[in-house]
Structure formats: C-alpha cells, structure tokens
mmCIF file as gemmi writes it, N, C-alpha and C atoms, coordinates in Angstrom:
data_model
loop_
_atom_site.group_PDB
_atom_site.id
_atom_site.type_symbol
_atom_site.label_atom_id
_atom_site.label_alt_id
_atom_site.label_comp_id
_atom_site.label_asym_id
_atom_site.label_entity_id
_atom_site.label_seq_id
_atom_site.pdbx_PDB_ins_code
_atom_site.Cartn_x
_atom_site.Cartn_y
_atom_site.Cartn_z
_atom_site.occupancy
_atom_site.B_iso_or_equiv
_atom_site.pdbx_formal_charge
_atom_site.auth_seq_id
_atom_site.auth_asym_id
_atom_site.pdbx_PDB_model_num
ATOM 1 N N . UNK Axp A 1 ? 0.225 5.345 -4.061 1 0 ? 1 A 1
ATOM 2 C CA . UNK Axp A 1 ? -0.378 6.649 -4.246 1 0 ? 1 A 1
ATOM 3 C C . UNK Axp A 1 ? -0.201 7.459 -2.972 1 0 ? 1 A 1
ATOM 4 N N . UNK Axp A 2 ? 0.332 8.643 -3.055 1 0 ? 2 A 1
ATOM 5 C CA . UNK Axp A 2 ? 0.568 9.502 -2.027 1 0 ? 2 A 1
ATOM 6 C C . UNK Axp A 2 ? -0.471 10.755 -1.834 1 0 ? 2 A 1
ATOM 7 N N . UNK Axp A 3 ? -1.061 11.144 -1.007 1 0 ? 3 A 1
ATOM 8 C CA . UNK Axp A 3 ? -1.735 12.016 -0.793 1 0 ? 3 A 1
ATOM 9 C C . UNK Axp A 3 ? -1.479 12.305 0.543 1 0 ? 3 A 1
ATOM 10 N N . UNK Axp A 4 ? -1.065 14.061 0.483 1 0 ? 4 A 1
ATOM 11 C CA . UNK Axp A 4 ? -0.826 14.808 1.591 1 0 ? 4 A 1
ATOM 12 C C . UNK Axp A 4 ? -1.773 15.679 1.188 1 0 ? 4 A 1
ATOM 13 N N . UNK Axp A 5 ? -2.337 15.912 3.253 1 0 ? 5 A 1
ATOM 14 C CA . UNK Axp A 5 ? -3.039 16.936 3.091 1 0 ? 5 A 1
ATOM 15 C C . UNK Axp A 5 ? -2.227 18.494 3.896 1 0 ? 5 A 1
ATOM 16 N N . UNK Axp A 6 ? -2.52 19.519 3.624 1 0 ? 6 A 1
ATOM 17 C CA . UNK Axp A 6 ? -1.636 20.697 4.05 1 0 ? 6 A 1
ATOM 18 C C . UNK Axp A 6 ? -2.22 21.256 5.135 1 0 ? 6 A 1
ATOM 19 N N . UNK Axp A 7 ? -1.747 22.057 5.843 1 0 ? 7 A 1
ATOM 20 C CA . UNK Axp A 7 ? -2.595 22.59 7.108 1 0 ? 7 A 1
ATOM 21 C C . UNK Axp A 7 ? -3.375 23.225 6.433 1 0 ? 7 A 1
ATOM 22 N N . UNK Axp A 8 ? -4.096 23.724 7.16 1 0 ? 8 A 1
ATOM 23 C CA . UNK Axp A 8 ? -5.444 24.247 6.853 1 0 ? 8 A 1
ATOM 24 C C . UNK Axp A 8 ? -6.722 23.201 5.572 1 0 ? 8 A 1
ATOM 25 N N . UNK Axp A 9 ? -6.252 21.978 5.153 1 0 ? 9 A 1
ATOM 26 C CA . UNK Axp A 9 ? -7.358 21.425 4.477 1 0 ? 9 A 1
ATOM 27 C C . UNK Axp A 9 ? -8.567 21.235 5.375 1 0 ? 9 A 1
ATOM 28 N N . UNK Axp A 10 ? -9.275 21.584 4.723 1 0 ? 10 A 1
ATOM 29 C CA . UNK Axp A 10 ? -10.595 21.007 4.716 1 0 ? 10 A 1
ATOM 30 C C . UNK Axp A 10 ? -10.884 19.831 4.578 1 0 ? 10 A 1
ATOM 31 N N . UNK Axp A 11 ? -12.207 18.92 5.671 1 0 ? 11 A 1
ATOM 32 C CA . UNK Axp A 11 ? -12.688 17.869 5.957 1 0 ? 11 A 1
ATOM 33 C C . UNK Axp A 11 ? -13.343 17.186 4.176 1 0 ? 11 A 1
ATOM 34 N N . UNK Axp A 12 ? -13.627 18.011 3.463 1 0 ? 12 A 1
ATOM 35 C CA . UNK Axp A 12 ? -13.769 17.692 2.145 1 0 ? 12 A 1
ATOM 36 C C . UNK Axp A 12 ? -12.521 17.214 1.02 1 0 ? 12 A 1
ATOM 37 N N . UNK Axp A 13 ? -11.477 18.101 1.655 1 0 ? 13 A 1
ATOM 38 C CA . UNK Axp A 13 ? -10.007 17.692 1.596 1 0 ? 13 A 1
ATOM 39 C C . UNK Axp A 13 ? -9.871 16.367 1.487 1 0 ? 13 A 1
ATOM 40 N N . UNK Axp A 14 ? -10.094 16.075 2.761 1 0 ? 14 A 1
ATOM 41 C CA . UNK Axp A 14 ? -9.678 14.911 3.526 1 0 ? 14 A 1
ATOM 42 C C . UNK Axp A 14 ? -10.503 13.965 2.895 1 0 ? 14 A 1
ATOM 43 N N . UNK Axp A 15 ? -11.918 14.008 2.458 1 0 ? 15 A 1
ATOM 44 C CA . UNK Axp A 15 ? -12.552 13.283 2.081 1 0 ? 15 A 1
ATOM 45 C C . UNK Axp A 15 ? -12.107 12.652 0.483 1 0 ? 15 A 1
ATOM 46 N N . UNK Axp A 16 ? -12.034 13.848 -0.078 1 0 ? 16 A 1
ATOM 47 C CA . UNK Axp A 16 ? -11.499 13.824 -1.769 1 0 ? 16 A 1
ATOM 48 C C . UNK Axp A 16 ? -10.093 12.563 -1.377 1 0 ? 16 A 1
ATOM 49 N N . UNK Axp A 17 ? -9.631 12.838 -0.384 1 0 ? 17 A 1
ATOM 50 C CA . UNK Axp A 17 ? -7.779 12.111 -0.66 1 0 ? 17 A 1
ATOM 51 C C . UNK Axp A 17 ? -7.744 10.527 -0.186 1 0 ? 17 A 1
ATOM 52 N N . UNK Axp A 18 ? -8.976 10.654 0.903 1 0 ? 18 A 1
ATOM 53 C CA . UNK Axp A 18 ? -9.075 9.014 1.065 1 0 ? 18 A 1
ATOM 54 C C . UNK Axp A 18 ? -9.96 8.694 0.269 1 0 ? 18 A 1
ATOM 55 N N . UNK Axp A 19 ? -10.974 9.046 -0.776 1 0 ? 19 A 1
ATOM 56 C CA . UNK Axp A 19 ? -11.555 8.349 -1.778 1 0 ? 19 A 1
ATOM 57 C C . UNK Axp A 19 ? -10.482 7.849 -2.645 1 0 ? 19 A 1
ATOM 58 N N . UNK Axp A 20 ? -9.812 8.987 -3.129 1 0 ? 20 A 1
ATOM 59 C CA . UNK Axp A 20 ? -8.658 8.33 -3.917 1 0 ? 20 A 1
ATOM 60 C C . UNK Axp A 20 ? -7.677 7.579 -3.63 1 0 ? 20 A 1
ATOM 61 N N . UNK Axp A 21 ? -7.582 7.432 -2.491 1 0 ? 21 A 1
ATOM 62 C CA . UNK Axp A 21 ? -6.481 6.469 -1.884 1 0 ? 21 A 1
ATOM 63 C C . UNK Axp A 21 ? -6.995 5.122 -1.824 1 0 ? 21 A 1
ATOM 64 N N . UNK Axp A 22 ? -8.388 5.049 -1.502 1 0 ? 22 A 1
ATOM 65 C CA . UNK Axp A 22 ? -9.776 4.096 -1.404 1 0 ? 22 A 1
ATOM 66 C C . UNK Axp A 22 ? -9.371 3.105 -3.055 1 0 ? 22 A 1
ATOM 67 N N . UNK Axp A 23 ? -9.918 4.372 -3.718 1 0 ? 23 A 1
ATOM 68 C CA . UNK Axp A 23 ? -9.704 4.352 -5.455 1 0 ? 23 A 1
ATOM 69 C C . UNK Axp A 23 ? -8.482 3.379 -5.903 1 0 ? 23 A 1
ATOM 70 N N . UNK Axp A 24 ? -7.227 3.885 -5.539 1 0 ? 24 A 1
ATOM 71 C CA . UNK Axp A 24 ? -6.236 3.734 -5.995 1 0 ? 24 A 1
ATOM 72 C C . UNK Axp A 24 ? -6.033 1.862 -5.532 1 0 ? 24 A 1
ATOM 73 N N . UNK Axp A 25 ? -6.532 1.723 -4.248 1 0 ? 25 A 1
ATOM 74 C CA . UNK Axp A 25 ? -6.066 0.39 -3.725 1 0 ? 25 A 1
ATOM 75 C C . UNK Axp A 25 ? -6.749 0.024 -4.28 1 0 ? 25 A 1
ATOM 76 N N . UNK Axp A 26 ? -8.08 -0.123 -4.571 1 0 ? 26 A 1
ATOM 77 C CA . UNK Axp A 26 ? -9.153 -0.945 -5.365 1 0 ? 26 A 1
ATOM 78 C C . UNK Axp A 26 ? -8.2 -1.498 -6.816 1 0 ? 26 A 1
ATOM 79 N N . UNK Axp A 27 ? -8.056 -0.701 -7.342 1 0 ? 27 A 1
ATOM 80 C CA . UNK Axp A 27 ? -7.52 -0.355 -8.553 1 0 ? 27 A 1
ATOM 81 C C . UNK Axp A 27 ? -6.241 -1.69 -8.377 1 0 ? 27 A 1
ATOM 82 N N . UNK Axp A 28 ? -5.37 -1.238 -7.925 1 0 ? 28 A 1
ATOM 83 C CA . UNK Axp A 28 ? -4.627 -2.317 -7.425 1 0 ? 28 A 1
ATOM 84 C C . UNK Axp A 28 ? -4.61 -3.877 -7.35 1 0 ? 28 A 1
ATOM 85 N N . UNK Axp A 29 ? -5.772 -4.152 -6.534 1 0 ? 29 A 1
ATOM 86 C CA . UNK Axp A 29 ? -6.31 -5.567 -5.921 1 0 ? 29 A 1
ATOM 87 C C . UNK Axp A 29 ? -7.582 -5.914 -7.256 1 0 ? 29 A 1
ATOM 88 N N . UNK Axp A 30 ? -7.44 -5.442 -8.142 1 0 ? 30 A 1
ATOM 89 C CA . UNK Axp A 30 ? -8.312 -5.61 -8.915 1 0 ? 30 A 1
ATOM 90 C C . UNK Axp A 30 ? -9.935 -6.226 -9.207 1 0 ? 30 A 1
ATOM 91 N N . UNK Axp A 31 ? -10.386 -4.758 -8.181 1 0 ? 31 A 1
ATOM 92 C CA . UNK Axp A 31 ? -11.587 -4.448 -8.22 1 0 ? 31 A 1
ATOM 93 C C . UNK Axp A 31 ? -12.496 -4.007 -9.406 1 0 ? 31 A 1
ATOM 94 N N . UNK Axp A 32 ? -13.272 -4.49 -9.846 1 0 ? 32 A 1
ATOM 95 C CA . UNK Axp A 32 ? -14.275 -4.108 -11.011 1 0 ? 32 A 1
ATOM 96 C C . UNK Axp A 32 ? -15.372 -3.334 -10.527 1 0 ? 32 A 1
ATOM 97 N N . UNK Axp A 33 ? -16.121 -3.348 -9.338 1 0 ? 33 A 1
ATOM 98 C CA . UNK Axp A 33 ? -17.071 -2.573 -9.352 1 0 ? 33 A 1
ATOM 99 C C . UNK Axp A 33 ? -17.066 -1.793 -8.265 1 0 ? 33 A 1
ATOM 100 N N . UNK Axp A 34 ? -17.403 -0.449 -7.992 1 0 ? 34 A 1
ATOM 101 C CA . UNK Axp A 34 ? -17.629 0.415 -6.745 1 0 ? 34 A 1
ATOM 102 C C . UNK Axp A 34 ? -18.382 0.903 -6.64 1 0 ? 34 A 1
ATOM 103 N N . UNK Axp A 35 ? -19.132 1.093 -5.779 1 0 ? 35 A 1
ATOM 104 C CA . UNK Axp A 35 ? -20.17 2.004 -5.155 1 0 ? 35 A 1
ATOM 105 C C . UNK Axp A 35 ? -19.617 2.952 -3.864 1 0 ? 35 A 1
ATOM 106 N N . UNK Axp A 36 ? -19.83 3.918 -3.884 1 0 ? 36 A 1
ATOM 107 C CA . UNK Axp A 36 ? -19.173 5.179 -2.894 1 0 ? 36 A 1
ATOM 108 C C . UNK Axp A 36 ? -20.412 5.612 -2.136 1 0 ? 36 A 1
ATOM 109 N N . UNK Axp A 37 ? -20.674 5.45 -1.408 1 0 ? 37 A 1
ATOM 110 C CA . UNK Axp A 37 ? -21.669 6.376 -0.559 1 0 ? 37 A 1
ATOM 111 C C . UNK Axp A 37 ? -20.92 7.276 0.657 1 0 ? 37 A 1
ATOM 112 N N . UNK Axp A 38 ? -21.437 8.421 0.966 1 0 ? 38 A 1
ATOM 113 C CA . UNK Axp A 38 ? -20.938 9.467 1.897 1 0 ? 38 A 1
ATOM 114 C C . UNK Axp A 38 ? -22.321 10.646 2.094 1 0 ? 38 A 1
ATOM 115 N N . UNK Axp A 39 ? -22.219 10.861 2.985 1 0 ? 39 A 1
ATOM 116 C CA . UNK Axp A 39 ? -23.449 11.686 3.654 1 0 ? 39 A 1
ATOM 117 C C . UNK Axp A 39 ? -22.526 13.215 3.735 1 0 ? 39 A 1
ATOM 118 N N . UNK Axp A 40 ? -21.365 13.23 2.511 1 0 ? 40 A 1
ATOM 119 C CA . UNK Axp A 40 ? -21.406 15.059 2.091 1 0 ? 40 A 1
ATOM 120 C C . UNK Axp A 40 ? -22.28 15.27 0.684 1 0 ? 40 A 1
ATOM 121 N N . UNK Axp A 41 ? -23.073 16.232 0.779 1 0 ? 41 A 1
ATOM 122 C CA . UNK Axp A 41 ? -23.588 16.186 -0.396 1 0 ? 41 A 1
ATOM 123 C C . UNK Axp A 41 ? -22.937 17.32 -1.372 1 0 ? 41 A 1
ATOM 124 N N . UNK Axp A 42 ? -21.67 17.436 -0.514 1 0 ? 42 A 1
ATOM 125 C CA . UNK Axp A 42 ? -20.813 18.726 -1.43 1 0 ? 42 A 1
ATOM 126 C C . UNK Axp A 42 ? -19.736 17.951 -2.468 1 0 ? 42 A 1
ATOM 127 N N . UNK Axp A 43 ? -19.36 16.641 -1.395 1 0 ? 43 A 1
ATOM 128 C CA . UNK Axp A 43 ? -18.46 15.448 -1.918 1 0 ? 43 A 1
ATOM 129 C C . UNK Axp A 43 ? -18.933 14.954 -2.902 1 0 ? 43 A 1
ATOM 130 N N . UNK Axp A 44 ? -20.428 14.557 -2.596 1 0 ? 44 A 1
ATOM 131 C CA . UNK Axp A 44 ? -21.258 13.556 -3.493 1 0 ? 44 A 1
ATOM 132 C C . UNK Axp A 44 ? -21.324 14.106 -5.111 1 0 ? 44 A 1
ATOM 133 N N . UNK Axp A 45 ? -21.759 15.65 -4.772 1 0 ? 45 A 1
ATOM 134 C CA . UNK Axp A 45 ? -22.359 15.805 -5.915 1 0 ? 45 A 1
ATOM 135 C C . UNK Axp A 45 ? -21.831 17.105 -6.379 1 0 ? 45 A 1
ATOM 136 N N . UNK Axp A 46 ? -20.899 17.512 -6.208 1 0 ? 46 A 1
ATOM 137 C CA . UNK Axp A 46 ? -19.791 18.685 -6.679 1 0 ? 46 A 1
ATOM 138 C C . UNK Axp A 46 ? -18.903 17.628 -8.09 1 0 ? 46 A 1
ATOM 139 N N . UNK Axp A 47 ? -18.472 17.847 -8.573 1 0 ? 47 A 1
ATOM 140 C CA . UNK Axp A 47 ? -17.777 17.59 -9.751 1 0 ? 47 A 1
ATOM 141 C C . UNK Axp A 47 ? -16.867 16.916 -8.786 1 0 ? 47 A 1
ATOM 142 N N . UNK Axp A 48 ? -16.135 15.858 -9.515 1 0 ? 48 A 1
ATOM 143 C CA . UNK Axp A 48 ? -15.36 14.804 -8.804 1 0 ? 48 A 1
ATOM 144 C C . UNK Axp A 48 ? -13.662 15.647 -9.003 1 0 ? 48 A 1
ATOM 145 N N . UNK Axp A 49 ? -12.962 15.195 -7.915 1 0 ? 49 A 1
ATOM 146 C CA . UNK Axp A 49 ? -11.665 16.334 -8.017 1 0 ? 49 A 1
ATOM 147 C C . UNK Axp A 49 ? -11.011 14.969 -9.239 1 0 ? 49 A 1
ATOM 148 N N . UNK Axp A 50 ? -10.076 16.111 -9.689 1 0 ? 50 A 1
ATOM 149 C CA . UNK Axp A 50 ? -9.307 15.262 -11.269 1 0 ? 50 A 1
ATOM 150 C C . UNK Axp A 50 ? -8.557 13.738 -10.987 1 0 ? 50 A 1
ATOM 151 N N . UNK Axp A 51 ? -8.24 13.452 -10.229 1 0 ? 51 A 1
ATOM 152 C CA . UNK Axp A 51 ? -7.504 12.567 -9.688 1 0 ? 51 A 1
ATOM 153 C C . UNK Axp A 51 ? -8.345 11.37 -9.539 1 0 ? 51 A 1
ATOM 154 N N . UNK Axp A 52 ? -9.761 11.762 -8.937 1 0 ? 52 A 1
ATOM 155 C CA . UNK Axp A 52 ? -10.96 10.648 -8.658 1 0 ? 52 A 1
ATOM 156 C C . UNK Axp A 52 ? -11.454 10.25 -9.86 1 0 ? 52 A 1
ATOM 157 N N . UNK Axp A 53 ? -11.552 11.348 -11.034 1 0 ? 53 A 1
ATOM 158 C CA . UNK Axp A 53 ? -11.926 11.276 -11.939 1 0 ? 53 A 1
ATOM 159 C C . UNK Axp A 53 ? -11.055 9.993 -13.098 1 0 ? 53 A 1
ATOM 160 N N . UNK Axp A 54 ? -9.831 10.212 -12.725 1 0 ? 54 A 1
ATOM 161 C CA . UNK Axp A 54 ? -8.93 9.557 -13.571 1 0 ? 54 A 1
ATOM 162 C C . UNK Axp A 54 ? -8.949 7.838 -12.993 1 0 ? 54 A 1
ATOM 163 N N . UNK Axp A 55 ? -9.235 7.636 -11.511 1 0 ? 55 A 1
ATOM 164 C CA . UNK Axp A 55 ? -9.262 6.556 -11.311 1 0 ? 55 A 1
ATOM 165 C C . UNK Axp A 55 ? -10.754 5.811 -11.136 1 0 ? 55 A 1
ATOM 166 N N . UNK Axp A 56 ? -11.586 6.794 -11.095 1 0 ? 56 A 1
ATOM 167 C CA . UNK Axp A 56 ? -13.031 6.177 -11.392 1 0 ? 56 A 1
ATOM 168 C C . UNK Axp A 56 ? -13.414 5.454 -12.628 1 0 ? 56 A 1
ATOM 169 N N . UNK Axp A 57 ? -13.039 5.846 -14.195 1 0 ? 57 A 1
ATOM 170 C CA . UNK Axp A 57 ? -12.793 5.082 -15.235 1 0 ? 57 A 1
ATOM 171 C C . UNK Axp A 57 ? -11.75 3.92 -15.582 1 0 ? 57 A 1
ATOM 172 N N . UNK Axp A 58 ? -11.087 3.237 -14.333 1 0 ? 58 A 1
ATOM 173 C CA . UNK Axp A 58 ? -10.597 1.97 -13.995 1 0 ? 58 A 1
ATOM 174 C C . UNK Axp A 58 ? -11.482 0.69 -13.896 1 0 ? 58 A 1
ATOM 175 N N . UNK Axp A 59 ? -12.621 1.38 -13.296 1 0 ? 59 A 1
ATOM 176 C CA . UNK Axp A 59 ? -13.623 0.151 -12.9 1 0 ? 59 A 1
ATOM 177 C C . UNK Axp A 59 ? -15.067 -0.045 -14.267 1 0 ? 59 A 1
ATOM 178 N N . UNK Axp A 60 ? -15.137 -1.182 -13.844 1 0 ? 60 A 1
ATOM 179 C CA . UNK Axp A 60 ? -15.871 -1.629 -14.829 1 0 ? 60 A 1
ATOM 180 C C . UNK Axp A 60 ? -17.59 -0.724 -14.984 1 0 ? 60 A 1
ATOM 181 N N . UNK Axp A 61 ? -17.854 -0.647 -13.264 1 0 ? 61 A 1
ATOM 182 C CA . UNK Axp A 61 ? -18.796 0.28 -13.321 1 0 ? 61 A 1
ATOM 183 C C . UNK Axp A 61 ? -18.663 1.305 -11.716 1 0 ? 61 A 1
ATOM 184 N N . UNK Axp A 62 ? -19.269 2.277 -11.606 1 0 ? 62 A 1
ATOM 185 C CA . UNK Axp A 62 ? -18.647 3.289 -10.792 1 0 ? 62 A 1
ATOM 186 C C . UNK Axp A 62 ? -19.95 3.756 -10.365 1 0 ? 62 A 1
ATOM 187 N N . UNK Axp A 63 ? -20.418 4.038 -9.074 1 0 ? 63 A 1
ATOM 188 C CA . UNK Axp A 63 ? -21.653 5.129 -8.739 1 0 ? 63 A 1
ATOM 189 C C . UNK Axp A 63 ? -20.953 5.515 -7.313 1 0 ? 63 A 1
ATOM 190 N N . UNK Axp A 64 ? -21.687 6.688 -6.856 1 0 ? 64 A 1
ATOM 191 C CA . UNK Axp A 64 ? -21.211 7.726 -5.728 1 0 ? 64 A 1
ATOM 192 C C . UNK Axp A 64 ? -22.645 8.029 -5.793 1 0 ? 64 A 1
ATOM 193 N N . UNK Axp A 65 ? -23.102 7.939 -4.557 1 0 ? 65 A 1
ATOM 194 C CA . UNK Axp A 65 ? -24.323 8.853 -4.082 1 0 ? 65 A 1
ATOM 195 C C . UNK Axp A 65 ? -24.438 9.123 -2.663 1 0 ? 65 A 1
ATOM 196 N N . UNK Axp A 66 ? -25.366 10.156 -2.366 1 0 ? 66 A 1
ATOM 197 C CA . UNK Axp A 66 ? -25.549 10.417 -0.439 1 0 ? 66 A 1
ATOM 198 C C . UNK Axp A 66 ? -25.959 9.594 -0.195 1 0 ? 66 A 1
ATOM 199 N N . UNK Axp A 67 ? -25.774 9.253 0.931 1 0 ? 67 A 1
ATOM 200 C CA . UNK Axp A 67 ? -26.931 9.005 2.236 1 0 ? 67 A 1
ATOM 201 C C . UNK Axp A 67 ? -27.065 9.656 3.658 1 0 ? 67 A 1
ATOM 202 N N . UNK Axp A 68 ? -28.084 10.045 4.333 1 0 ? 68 A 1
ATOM 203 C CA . UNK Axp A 68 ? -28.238 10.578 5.383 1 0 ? 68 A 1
ATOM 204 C C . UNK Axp A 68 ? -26.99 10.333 6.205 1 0 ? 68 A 1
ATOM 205 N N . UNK Axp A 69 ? -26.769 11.285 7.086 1 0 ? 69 A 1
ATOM 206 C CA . UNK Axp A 69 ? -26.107 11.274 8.02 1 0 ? 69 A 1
ATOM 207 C C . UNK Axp A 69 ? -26.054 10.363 9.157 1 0 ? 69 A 1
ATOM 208 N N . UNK Axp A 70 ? -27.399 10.324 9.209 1 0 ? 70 A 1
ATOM 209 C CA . UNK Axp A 70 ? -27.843 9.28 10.263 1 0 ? 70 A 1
ATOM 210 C C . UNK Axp A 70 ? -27.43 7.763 9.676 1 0 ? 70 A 1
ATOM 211 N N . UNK Axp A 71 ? -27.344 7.173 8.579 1 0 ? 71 A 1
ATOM 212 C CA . UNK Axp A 71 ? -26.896 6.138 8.602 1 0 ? 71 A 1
ATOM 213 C C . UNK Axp A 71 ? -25.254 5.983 8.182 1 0 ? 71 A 1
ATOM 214 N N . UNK Axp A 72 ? -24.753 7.138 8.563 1 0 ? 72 A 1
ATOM 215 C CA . UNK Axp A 72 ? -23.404 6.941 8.264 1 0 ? 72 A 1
ATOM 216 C C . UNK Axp A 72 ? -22.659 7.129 9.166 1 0 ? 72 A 1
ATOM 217 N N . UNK Axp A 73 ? -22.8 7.164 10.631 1 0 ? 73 A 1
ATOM 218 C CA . UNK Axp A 73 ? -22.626 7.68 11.626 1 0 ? 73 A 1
ATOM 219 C C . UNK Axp A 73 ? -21.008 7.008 12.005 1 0 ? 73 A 1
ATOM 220 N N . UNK Axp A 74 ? -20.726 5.542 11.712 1 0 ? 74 A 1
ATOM 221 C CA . UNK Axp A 74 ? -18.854 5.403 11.87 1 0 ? 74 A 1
ATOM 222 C C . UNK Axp A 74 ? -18.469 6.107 10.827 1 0 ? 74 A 1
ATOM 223 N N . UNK Axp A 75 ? -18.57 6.286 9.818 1 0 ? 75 A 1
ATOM 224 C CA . UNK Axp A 75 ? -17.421 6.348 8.973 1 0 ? 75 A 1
ATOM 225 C C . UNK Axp A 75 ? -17.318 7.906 9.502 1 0 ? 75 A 1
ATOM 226 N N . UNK Axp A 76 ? -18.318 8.674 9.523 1 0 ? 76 A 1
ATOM 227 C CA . UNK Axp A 76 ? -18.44 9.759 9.696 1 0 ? 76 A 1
ATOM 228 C C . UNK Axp A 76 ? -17.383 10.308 11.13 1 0 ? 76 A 1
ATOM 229 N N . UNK Axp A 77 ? -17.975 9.301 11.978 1 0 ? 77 A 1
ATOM 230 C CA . UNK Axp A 77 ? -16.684 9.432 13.279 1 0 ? 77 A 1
ATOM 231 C C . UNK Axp A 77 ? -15.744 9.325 12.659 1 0 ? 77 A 1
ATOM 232 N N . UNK Axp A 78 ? -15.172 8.72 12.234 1 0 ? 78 A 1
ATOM 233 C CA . UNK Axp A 78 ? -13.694 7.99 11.832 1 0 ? 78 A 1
ATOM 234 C C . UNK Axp A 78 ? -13.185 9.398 11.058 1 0 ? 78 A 1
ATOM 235 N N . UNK Axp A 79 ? -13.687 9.715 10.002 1 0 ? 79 A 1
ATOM 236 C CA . UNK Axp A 79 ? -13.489 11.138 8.865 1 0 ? 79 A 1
ATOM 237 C C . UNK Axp A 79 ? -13.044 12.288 10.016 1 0 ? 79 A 1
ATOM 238 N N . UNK Axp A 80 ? -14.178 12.562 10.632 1 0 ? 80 A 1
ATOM 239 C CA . UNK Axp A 80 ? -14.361 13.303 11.784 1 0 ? 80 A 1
ATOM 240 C C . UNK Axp A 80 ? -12.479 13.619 12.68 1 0 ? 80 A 1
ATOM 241 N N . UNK Axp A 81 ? -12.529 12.429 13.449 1 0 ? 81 A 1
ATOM 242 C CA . UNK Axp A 81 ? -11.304 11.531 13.738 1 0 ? 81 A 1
ATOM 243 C C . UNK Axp A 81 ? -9.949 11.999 13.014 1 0 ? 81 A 1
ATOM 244 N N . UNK Axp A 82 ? -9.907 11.614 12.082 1 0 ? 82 A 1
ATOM 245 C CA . UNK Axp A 82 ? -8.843 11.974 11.132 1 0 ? 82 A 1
ATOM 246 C C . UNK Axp A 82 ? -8.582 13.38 10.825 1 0 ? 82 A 1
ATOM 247 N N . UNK Axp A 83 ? -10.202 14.494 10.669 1 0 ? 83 A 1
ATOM 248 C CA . UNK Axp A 83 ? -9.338 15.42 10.308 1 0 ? 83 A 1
ATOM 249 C C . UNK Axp A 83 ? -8.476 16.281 11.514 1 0 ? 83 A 1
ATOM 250 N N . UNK Axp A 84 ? -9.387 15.768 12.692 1 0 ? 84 A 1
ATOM 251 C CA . UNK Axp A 84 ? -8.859 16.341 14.256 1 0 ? 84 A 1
ATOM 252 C C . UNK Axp A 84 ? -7.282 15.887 14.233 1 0 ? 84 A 1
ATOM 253 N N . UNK Axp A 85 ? -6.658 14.69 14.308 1 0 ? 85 A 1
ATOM 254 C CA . UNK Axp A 85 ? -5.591 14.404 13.981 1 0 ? 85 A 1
ATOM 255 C C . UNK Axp A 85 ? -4.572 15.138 13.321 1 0 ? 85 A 1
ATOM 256 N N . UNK Axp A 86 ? -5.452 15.175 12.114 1 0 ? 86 A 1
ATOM 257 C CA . UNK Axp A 86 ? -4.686 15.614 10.779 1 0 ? 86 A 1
ATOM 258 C C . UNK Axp A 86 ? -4.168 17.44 11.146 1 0 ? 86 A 1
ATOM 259 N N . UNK Axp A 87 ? -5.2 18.021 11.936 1 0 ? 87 A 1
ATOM 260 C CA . UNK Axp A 87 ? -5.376 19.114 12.007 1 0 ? 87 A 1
ATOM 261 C C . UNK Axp A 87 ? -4.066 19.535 13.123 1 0 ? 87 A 1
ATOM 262 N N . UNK Axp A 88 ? -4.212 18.167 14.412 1 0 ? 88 A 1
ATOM 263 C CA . UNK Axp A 88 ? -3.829 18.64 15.592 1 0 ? 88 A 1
ATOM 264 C C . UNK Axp A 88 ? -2.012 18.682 15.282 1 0 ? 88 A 1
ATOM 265 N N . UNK Axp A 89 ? -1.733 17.515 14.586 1 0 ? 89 A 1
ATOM 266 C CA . UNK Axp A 89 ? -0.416 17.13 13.884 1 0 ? 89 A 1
ATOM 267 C C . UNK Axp A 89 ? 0.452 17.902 13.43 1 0 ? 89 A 1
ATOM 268 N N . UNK Axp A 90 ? -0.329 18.959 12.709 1 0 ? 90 A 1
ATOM 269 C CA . UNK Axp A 90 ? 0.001 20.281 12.099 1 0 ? 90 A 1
ATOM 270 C C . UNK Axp A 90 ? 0.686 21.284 12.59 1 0 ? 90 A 1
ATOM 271 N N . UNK Axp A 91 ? 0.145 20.84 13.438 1 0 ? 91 A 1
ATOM 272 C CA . UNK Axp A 91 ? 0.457 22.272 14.402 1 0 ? 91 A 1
ATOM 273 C C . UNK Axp A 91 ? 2.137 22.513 15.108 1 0 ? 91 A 1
C-alpha cells in the first residue's frame, strides 16, 4: 500500500495515511482485532477517510476512540516528527 503525502498536507493528512498503512499491514499479517486510539479528536471522530473505511471492515472487530493528549505523548512526538520531516523534505 502506497501512500504519499503532497506538500502542504496536513498533520491529519499524515495521520489518515499512517492509519491506513497501520490498517493495511494488519490486514496482511492477519490481524482480527483493532483498537485505534489517538488524542485528535478531528481524526477520531470526523467520518473515517474512504480508504480507512474500506480496510476497517477487514477485521473481525474495529473501534477508534480519543484519548487525552497527555497520555499519548510518544506517538504524538513521533506524528509530530514525521510531519516536520515530511514537511522539511518538501521543500
């Protein structure tokens, strides 16, 4: 599964393309159950982009919900991390 992001994406961007990339390997290694947590609550709880959607009905059962910021504090670096990268790369 390929996912490029374009200059100017957005950190929600970025978020949507490694869920699905997340998604896609699961899918793969044949994973049955996922749970997604992320401390965007735009990610969390905005309508899932089409792509997540198509690989979320792979698994046997599927949930996505927030959690505070405060307890998400690596992944959040790491996201963080990536889009600086992603951004600086661009250029």
């Amino acid at each position: 599964m390929q996912q490029k992001l374009n200059r100017g994406s957005t950190c929600n961007q970025a978020e949507y393309a490694a869920l699905a990339k997340g998604l896609g390997i699961a899918c793969m290694i044949g994973v049955k159950s996922v749970i997604v947590q992320g401390d965007s609550k735009l990610a969390c709880w905005q309508p899932l982009h089409q792509l997540v959607m198509e690989l979320k009905n792979q698994f046997e059962t599927f949930s996505i919900s927030h959690i505070p910021t405060a307890e998400n504090r690596p992944p959040d670096r790491l996201a963080k991390t990536v889009c600086l990268e992603t951004s600086l790369a661009d250029r």
